[in-house]
N, C-alpha and C positions, 0 to 999 in steps of 0.2 A: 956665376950667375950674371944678369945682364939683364939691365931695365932700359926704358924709355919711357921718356917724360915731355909730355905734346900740351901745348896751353894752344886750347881753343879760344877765341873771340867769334862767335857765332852773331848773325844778323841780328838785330833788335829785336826782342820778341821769341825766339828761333830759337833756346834752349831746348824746349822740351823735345824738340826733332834730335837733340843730340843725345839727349837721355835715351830716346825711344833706340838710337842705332846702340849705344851705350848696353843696355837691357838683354838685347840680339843679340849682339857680337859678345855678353860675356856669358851664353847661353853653351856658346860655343867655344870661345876660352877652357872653360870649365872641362872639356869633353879633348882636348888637345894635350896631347905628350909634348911634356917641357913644360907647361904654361904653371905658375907658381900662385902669384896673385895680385889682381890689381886693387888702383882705387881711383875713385872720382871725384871733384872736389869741386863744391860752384862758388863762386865770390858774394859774399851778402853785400858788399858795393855796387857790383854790377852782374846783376843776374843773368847775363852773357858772356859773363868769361868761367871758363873751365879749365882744370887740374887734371889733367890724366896721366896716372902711373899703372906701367906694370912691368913686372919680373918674369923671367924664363929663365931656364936652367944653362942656355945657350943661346949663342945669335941665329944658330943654325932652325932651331926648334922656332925662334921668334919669324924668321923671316920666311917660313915652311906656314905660319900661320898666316901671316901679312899677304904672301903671296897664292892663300888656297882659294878656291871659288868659292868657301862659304862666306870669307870674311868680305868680297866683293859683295853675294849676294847679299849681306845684312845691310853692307850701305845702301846698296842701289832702293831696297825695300824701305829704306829710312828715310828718302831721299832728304839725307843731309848736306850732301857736296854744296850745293846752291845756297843753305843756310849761316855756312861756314865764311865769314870774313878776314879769317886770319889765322891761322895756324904756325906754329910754332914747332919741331920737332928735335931734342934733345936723348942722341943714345949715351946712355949710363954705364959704362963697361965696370967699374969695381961696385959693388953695394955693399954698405957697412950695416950689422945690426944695433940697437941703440943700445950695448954697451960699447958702439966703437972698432968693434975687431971688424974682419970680412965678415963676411957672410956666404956659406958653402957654395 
C-alpha cells in the first residue's frame, strides 16, 4: 500500500474552493481501481490549512489516477490552482495500521 499526504495553505478565505475540488475528485476516487481511502482534515486555528491523505493499493494505481483527465477535469472545474498558496506533498511508501504492524 502507498499513501500521500499534501498539506494545503489555501488563499485567505479560499477553503471552501478546496472542499468543492475535494467533493469531485473523491467522486471519482471512489470509482478508480486501487484507490483505498482518503481523508481531509481542516485546522480550527487556521481555517486555511488542510490535511490530505490518501491510500492506494500501489504507486502505479495512484499515479494512473493523478495522471487521468478526470482528475485534471475536477481541478480545472474547481478552479482551485489560484486559491492554493502553498502546497506541500509528502509520498508515504510503508502504511502501518494502528496496532503497528503494515498494513497489506
Amino acid at each position: 500500500m502507498i499513501g500521500i499526504h499534501v498539506e494545503f495553505q489555501m488563499q485567505p478565505g479560499q477553503g471552501e474552493r478546496l472542499l468543492a475540488w475535494k467533493r469531485r475528485e473523491g467522486e471519482l476516487q471512489r470509482r478508480t481501481p486501487g484507490f483505498i481511502k482518503r481523508i481531509l482534515l481542516r485546522s480550527r486555528e487556521d481555517p486555511d490549512l488542510f490535511f490530505y491523505q490518501s491510500y492506494w493499493q500501489s504507486r502505479e494505481a495512484m499515479l494512473a489516477f493523478l495522471h487521468s483527465p478526470q482528475f485534471e477535469e475536477a481541478i480545472t472545474a474547481s478552479a482551485v490552482r489560484p486559491a492554493i498558496a502553498r502546497r506541500t506533498v509528502t509520498l508515504v511508501h510503508e502504511v502501518f495500521d494502528e496496532t503497528g504492524a503494515p498494513a497489506p
